[in-house]
MIDREN-954385 format. One record per residue: x negated, y, z of N, C-alpha, C, O in turn; residue number from 0. Coordinates in pm, whole numbers, plus 50000, padded with zeros to 5 digits. Layout:
N
MIGU   n.u   n.v   n.w  ca.u  ca.v  ca.w   c.u   c.v   c.w   o.u   o.v   o.w  nr
MIGU     X     Y     Z     X     Y     Z     X     Y     Z     X     Y     Z NUM
...
This chain:
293
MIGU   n.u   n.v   n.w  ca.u  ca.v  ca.w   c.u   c.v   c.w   o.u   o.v   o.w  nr
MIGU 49916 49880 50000 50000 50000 50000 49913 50124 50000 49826 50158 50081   0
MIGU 49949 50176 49907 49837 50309 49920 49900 50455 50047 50008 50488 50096   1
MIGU 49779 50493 50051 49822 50608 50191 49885 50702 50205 49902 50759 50313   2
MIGU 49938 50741 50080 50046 50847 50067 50135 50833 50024 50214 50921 49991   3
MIGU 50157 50637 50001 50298 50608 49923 50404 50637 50032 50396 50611 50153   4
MIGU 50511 50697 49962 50644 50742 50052 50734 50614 50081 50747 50517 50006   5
MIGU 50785 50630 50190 50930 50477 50197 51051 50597 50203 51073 50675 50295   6
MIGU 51119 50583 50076 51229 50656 50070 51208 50768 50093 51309 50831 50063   7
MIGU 51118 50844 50139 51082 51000 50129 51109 51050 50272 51121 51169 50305   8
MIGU 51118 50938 50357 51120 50977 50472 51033 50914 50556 51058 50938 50675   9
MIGU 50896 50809 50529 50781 50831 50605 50728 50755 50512 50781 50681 50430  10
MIGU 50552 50795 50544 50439 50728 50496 50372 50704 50592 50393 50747 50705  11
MIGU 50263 50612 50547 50097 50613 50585 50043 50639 50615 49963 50641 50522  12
MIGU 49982 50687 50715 49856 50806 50704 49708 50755 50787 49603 50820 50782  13
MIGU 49725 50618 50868 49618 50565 50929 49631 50401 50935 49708 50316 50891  14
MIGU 49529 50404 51000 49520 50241 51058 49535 50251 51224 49493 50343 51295  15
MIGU 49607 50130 51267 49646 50127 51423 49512 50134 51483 49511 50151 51605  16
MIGU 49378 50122 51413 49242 50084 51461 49212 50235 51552 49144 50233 51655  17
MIGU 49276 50363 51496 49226 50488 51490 49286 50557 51625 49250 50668 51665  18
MIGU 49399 50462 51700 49492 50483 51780 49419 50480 51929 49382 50372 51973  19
MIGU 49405 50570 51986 49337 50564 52145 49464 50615 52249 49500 50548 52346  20
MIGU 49518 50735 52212 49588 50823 52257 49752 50856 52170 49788 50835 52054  21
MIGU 49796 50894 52246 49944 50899 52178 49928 51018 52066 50035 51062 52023  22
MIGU 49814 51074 52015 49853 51174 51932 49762 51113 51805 49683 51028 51846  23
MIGU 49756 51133 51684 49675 51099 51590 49639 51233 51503 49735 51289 51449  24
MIGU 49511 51288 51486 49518 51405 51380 49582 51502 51411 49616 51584 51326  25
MIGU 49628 51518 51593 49706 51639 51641 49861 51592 51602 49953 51674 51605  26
MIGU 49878 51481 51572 50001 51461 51540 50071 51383 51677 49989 51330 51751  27
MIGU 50191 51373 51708 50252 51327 51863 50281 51178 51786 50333 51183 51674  28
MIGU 50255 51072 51834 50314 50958 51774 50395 50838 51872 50370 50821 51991  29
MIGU 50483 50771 51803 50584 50698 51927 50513 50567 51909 50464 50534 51801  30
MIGU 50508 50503 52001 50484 50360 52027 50594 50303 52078 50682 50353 52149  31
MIGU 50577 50169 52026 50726 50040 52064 50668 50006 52233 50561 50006 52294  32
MIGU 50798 49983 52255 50784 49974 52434 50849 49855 52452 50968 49875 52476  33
MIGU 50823 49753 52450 50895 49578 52441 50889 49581 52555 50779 49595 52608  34
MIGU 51020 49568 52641 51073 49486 52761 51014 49347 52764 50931 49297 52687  35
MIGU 51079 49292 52872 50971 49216 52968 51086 49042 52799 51197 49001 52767  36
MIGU 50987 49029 52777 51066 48874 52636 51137 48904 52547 51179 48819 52469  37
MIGU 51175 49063 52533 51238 49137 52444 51137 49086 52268 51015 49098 52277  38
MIGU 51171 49053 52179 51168 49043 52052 51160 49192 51994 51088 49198 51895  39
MIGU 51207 49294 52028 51295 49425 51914 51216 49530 52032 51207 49495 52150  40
MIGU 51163 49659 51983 51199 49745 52070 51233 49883 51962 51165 49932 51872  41
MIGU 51366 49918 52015 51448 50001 51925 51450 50110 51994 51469 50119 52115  42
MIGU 51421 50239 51879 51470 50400 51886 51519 50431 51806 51497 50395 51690  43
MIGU 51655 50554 51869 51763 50628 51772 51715 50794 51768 51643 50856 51847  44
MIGU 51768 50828 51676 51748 50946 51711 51868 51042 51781 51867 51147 51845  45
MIGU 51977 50947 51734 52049 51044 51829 52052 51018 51955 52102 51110 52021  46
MIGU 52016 50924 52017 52040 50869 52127 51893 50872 52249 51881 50821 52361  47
MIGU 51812 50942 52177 51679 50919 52227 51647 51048 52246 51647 51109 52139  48
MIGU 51614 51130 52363 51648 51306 52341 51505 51382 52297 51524 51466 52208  49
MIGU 51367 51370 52339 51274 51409 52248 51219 51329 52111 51105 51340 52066  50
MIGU 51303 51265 52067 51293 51195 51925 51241 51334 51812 51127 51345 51766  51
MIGU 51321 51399 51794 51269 51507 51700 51122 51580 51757 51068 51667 51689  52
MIGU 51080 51548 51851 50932 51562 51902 50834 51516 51841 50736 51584 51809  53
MIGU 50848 51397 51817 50748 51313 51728 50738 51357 51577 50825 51413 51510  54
MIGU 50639 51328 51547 50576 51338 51420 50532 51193 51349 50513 51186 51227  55
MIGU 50520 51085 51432 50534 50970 51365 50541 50868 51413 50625 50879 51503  56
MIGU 50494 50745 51408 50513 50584 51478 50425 50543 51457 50389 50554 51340  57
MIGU 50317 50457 51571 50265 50331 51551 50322 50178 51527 50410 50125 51594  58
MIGU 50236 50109 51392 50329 49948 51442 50176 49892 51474 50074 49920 51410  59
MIGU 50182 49833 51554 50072 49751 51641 50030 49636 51536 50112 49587 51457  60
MIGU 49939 49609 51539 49894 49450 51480 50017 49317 51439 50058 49259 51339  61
MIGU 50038 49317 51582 50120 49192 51602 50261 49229 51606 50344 49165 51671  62
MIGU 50295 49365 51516 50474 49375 51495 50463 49452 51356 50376 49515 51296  63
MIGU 50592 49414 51335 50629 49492 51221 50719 49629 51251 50761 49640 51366  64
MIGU 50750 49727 51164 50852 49799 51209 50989 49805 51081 50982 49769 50963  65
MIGU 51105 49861 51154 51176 49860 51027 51267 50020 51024 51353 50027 51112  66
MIGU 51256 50128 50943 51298 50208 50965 51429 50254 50865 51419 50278 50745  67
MIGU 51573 50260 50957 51696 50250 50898 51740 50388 50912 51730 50446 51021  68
MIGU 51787 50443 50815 51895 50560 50792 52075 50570 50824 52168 50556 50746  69
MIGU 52073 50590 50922 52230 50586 50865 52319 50449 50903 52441 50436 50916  70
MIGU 52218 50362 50913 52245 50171 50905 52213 50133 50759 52254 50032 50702  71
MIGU 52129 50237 50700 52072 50156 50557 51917 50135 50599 51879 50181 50707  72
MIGU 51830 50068 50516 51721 50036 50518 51639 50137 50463 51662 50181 50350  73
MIGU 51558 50172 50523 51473 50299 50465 51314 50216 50407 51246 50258 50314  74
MIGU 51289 50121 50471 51155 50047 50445 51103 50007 50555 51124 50076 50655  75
MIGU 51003 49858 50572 50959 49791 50655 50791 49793 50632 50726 49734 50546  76
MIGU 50743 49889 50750 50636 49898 50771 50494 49790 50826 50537 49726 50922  77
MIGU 50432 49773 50813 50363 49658 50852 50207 49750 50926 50184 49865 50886  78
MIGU 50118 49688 51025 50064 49750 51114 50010 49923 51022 50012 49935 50899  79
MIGU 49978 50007 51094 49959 50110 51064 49971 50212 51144 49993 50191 51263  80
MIGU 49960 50338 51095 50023 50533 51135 50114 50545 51052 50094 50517 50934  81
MIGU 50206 50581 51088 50305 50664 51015 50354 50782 51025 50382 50806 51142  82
MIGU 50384 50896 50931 50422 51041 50943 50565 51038 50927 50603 50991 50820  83
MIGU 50674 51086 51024 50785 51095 50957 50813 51216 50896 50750 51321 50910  84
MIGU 50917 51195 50821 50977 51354 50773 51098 51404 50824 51198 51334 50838  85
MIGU 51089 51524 50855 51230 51525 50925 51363 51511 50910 51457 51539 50985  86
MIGU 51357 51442 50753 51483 51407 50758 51533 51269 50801 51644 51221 50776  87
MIGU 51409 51203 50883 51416 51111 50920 51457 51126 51097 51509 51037 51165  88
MIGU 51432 51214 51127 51489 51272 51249 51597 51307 51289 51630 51314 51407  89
MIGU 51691 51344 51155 51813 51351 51192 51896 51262 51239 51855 51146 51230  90
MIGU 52027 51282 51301 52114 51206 51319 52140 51045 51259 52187 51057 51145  91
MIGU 52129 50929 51288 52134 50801 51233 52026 50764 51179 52013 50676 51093  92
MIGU 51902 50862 51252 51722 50753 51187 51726 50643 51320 51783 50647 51429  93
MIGU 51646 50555 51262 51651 50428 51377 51476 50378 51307 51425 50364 51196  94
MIGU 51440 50367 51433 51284 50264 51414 51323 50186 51564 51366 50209 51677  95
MIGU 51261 50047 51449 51308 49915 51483 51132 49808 51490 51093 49738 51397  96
MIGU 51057 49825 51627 50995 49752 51625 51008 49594 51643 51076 49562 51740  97
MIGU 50947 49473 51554 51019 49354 51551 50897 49272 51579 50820 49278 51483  98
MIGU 50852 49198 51675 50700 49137 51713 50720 49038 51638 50822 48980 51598  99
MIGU 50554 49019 51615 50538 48878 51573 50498 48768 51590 50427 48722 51500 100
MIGU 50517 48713 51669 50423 48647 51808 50514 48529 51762 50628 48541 51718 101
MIGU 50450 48419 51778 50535 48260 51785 50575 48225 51898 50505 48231 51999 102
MIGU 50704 48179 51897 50766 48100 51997 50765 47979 52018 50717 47922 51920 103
MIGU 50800 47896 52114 50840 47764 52089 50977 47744 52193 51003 47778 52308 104
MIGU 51040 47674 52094 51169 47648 52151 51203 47447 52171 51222 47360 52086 105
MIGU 51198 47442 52320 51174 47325 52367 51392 47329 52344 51473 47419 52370 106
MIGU 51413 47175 52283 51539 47116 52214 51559 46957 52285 51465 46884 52316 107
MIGU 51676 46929 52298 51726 46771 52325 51879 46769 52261 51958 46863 52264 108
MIGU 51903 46631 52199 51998 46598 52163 52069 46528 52295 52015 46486 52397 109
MIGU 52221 46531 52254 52286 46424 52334 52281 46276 52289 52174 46230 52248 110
MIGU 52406 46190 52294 52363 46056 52245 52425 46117 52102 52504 46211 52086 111
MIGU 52347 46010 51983 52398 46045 51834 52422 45911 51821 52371 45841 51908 112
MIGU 52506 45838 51708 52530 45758 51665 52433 45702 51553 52418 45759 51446 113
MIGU 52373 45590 51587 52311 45557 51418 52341 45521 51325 52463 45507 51331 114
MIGU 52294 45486 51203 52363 45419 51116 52435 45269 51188 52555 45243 51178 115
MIGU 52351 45197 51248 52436 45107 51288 52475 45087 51440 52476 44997 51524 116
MIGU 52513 45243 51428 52622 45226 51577 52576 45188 51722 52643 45134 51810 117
MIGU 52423 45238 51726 52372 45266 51830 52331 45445 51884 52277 45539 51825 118
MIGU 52392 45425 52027 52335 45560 52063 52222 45594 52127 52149 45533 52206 119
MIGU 52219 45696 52083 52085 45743 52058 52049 45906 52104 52113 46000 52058 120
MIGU 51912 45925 52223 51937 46031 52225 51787 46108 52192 51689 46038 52215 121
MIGU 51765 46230 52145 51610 46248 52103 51599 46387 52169 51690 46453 52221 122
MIGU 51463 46418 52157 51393 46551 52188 51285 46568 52172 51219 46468 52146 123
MIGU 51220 46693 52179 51123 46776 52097 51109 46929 52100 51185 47000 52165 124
MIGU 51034 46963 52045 50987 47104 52076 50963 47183 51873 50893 47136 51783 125
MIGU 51037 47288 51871 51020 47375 51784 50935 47512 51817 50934 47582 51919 126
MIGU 50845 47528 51657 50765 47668 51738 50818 47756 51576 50806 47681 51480 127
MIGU 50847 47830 51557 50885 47965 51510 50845 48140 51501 50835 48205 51605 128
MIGU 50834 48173 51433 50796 48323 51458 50859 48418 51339 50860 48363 51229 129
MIGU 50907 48539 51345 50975 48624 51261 50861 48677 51138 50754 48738 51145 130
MIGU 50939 48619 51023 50847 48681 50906 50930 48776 50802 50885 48846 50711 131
MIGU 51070 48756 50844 51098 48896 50767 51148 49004 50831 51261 48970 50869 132
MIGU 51123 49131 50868 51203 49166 51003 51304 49265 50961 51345 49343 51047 133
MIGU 51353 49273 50829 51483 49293 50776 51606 49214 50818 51703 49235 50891 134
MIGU 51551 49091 50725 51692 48954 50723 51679 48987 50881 51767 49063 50921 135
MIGU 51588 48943 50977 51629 48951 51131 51716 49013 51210 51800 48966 51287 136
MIGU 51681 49154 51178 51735 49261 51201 51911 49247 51183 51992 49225 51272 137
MIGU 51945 49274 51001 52027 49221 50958 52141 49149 51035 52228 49198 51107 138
MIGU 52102 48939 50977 52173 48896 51004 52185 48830 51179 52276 48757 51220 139
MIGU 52069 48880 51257 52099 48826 51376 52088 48926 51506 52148 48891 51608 140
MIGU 52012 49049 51507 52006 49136 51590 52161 49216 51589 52255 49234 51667 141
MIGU 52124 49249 51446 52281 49360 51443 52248 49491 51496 52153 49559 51455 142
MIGU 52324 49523 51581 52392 49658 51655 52340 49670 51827 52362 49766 51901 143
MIGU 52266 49546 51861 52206 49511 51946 52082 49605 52036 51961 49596 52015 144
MIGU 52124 49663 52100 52010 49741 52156 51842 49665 52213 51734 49701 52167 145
MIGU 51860 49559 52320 51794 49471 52292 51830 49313 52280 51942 49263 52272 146
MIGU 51682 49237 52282 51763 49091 52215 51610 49056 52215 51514 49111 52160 147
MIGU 51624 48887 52335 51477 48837 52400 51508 48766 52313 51595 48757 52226 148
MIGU 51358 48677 52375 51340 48535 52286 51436 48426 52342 51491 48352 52260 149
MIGU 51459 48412 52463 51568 48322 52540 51711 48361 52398 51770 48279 52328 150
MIGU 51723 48483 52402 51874 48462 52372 51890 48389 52225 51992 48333 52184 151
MIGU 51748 48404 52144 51677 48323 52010 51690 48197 52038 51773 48125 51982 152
MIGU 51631 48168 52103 51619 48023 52140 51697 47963 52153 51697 47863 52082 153
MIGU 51821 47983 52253 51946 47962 52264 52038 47950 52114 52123 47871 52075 154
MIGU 52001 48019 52081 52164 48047 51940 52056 47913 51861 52087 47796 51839 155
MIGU 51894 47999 51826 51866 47840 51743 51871 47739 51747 51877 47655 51657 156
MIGU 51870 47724 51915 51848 47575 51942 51980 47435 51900 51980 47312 51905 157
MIGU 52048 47507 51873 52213 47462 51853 52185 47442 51682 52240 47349 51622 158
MIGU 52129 47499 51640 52116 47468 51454 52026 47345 51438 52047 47259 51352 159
MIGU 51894 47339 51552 51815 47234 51550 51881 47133 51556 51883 47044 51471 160
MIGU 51959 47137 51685 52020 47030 51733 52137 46924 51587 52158 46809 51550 161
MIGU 52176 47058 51558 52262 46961 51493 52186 46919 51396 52202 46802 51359 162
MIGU 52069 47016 51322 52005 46939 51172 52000 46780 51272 52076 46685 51252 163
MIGU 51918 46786 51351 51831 46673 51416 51930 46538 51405 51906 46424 51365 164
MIGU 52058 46601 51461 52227 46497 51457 52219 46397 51320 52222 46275 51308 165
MIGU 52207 46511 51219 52277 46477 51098 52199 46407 51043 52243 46302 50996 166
MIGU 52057 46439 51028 51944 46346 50958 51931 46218 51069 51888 46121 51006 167
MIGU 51944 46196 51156 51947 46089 51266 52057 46004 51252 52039 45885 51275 168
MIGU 52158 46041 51221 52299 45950 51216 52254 45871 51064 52311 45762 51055 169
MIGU 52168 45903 50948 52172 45819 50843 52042 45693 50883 52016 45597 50812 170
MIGU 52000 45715 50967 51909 45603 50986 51950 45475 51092 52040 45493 51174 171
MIGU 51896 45375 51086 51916 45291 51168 51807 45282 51297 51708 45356 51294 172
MIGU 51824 45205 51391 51762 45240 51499 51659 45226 51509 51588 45292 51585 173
MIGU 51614 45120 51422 51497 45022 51367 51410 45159 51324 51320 45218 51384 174
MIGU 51467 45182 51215 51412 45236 51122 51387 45387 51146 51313 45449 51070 175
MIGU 51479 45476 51301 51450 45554 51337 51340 45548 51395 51268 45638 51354 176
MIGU 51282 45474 51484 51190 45468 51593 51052 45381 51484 50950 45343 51541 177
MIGU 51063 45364 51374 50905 45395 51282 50918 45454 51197 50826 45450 51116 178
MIGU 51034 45538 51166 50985 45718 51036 51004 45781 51139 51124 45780 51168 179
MIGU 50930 45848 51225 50929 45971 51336 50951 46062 51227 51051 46128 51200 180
MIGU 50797 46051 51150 50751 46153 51100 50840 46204 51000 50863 46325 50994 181
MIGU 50914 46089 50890 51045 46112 50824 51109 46174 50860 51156 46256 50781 182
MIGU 51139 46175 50957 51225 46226 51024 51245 46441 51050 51330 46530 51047 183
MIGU 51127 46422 51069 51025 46565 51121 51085 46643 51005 51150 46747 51006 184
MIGU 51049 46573 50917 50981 46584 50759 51156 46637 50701 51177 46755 50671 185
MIGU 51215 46579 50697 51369 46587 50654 51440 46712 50729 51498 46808 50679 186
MIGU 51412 46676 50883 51508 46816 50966 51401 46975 50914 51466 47075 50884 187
MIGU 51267 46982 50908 51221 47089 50841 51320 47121 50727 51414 47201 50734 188
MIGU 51286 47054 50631 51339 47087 50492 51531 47122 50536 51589 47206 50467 189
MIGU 51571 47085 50595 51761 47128 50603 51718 47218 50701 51819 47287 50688 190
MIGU 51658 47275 50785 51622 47409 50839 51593 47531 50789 51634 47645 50813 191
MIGU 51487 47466 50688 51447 47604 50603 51508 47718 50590 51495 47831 50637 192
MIGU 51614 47639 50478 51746 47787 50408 51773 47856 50522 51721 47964 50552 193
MIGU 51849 47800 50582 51896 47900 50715 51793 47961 50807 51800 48080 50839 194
MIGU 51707 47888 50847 51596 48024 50919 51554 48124 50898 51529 48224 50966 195
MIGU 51536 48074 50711 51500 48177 50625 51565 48310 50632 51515 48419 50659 196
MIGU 51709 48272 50598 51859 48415 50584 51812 48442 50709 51771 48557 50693 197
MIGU 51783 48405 50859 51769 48475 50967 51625 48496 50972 51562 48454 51069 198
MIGU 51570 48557 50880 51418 48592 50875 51333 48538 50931 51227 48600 50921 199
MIGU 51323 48411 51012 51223 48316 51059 51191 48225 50989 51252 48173 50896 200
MIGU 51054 48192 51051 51018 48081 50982 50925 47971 51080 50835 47985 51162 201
MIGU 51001 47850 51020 50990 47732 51143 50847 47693 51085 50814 47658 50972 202
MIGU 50759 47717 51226 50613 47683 51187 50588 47538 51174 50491 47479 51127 203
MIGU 50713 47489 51235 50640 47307 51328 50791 47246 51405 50870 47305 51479 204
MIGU 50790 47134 51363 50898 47058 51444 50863 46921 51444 50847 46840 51353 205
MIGU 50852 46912 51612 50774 46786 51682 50894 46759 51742 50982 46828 51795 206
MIGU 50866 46573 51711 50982 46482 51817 50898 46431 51937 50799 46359 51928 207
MIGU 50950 46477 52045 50879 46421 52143 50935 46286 52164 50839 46217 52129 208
MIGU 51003 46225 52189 51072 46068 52173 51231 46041 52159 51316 46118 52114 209
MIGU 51249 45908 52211 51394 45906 52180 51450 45816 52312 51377 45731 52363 210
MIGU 51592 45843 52363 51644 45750 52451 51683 45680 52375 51728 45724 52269 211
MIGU 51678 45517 52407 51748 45399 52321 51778 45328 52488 51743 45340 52605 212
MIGU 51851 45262 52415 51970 45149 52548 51838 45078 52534 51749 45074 52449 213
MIGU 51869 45000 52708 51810 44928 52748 51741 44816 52665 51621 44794 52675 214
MIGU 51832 44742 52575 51775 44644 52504 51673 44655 52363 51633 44569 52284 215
MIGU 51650 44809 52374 51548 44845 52223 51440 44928 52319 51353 44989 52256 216
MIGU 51436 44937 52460 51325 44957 52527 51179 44937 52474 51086 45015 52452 217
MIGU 51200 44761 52460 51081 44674 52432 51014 44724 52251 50895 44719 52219 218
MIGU 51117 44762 52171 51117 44809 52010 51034 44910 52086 50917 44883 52113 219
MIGU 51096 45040 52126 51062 45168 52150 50939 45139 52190 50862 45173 52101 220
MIGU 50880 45089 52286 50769 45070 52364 50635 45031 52227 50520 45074 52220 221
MIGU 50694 44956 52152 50620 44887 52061 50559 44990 51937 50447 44984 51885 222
MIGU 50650 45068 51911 50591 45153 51806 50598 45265 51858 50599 45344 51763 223
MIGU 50605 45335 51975 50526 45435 52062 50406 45356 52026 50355 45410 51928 224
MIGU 50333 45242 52066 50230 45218 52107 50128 45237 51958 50028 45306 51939 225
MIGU 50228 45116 51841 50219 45119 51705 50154 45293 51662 50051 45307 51597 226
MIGU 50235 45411 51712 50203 45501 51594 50107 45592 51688 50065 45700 51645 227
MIGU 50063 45533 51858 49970 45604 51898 49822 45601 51831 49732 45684 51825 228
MIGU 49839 45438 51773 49721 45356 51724 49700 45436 51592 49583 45473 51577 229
MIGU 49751 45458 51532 49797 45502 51380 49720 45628 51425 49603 45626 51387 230
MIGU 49745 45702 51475 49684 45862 51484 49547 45848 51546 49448 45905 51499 231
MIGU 49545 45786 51635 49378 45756 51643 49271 45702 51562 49148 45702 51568 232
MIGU 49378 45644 51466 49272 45565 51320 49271 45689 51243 49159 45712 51199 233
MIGU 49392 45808 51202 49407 45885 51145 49235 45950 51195 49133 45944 51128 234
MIGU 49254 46008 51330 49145 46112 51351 49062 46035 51357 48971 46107 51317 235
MIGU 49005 45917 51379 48872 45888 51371 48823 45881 51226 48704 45884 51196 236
MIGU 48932 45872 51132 48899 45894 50974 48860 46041 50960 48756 46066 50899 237
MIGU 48929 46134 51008 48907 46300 50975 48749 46292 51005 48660 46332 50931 238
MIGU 48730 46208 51182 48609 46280 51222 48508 46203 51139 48402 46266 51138 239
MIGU 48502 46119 51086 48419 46037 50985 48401 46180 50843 48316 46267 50829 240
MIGU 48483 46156 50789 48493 46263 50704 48407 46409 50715 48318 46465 50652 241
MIGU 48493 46438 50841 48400 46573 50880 48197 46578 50882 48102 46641 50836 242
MIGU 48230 46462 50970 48081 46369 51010 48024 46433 50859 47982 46547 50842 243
MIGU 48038 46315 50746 47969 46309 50621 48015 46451 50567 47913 46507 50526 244
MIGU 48114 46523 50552 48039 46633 50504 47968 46720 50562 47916 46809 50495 245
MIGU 47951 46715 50692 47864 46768 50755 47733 46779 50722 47668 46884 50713 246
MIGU 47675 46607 50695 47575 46611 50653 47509 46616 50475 47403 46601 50414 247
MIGU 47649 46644 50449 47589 46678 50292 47573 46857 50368 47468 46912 50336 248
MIGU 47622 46900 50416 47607 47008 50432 47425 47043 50512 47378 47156 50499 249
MIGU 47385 46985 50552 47269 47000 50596 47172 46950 50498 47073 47020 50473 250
MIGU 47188 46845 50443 47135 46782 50283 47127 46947 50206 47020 47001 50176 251
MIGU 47236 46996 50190 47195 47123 50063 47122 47233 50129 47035 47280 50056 252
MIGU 47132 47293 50256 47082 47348 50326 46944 47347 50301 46872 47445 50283 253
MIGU 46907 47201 50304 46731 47182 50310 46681 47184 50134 46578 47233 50087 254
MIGU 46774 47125 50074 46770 47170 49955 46706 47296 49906 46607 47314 49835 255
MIGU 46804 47391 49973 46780 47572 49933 46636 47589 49993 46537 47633 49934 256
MIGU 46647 47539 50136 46495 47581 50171 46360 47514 50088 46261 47585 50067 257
MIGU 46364 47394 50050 46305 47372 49930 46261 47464 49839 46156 47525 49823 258
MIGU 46398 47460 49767 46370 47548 49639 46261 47686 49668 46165 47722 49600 259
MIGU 46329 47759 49826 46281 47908 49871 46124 47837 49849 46057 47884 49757 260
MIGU 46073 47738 49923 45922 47726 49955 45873 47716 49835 45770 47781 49819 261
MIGU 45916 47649 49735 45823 47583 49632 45827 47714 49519 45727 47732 49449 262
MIGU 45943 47801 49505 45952 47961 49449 45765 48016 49481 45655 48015 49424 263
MIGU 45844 48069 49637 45731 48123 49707 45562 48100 49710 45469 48175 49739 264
MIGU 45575 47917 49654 45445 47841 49678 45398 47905 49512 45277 47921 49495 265
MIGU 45480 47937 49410 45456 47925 49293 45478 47832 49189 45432 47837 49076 266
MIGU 45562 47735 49241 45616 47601 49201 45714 47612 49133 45747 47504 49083 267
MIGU 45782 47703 49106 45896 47758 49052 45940 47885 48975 45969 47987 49038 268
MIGU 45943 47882 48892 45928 48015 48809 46111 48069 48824 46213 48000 48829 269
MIGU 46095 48209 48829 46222 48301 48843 46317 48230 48798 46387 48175 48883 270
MIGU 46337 48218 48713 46495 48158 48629 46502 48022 48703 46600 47996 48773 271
MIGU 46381 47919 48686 46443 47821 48726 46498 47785 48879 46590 47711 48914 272
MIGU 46417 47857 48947 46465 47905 49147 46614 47960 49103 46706 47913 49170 273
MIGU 46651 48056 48998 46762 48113 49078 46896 48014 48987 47015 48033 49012 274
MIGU 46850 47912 48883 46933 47829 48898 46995 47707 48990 47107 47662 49014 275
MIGU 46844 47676 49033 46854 47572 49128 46959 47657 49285 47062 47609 49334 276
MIGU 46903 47758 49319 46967 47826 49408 47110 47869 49387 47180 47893 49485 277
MIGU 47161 47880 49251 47305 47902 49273 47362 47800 49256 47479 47827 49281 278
MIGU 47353 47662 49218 47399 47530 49222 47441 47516 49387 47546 47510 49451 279
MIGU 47280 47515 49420 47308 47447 49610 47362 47541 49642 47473 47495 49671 280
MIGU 47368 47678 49666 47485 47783 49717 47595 47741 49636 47660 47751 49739 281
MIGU 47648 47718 49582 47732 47655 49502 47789 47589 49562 47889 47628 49623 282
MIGU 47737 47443 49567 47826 47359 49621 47802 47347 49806 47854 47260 49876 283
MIGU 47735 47429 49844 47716 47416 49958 47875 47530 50021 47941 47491 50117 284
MIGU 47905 47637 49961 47983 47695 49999 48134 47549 49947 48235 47557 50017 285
MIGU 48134 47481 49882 48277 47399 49832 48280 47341 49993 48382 47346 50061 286
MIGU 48107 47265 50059 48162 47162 50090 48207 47248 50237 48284 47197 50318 287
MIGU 48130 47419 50261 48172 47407 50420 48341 47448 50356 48426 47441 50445 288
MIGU 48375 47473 50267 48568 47480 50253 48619 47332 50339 48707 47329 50426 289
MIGU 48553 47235 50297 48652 47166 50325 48608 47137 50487 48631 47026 50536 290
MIGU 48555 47223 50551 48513 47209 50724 48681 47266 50752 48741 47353 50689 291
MIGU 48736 47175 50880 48852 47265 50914 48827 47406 51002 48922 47479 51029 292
């Protein structure tokens, strides 16, 4: 975004939050968001806020966005920065709408569900989330709302989880629930999406922590708990193998380069051919630390 681009002609740009020590910037008075104690939003009106026409502009912090509305229309959504308002943004019906961006996690349990074959069944797990559009948010779930925590988020979402979790759970059998976990994971993401989306979030992660089964699938349950603990420990001891060997190709090219540097230096190597050999091993030495996590 360049520094003097206008949002609707009623604020721009004019710094980075880096430049921010003091409430004034460039002699200018500037407002900062004041988030209550789990508050999500921290909202100013202008009519409702009595030195509002005082200010000259807004900080949005790193970790929030802002959203500045006219009237109850959208004027534009600012992302960290300084901003200058104009005063016609001061008038009557301006609103800045700070919206954090911080991840949540929203701990979920089902009641009993039915399976495909008519066993009940009860599950739980933990969702983590964080706001990525802070329009749609604003929009379709804050509203008119002065403030609005993460509890009261959690709450309304947790009821959408719940049921995706219902619906993809009722087509499986019990068997077959308790070894596709991950299927499982995998399916309630994807029927989450759309809708988190329209409410401007976005579901980072959805973990099943286990499942109640009746007494007599105890011994099942027990078995592939144990089954897919084994499975993930073969998983990571493969990563750390992996990691292992490229590690040491990574020290392999390393000594490589220093090579090439000595035998340059020794006279062993004439210009062109050092700085081919040298952009090969920088070469692939930068591919392999990519694939370092």
């Amino acid at each position: 975004m360049s520094e003097v681009e206008k949002f609707g002609g009623l604020f721009r740009r004019i710094g980075d939050t880096v430049h921010v020590g003091t409430k004034k910037f460039k002699g200018k008075t500037i407002i900062n968001s004041k988030f209550e104690s789990d508050a999500l939003i921290s909202r100013i009106k202008s009519d409702d806020y009595d030195s509002f026409r005082k200010y000259d502009g807004f900080v949005v912090k790193d970790p929030e966005n802002a959203i500045v509305l006219q009237s109850g229309s959208l004027v534009g959504v600012a992302g960290s920065g300084i901003y200058e308002l104009d005063k016609a943004a001061k008038r009557p019906g301006g609103e800045i709408i700070w919206v954090t961006k911080r991840e949540f996690i929203i701990k979920w349990g089902t009641p009993g569900i039915y399976t495909s074959d008519n066993i009940l069944v009860g599950c739980y797990g933990i969702s983590r989330m964080r706001i990525i559009n802070p329009r749609n948010f604003i929009m379709n779930v804050v509203s008119n709302k002065q403030y609005y925590t993460s509890e009261e988020l959690k709450n309304w979402v947790k009821q959408t989880i719940i049921a995706a979790v219902k619906h993809i759970m009722s087509r499986y059998t019990i068997p077959e629930l308790l070894k596709e976990r991950r299927s499982l994971e995998i399916q309630t993401r994807s029927e989450l999406g759309p809708e988190t989306s329209r409410w401007g979030l976005e579901l980072v992660g959805l973990d099943i922590g286990g499942f109640k089964v009746p007494e007599e699938y105890q011994a099942l349950l027990s078995y592939e708990v144990e089954k897919q603990v084994l499975e993930q420990r073969k998983e990571l001891a493969e990563e750390r193998k992996s990691i292992d060997d490229v590690s040491e190709q990574i020290t392999k090219y390393e000594h490589m380069i220093e090579q090439a540097d000595e035998m340059f230096l020794g006279g062993k190597l004439n210009e062109e051919k050092y700085k081919e050999l040298s952009d090969k091993y920088s070469k692939k030495l930068a591919q392999l630390k990519a694939q370092l996590p």
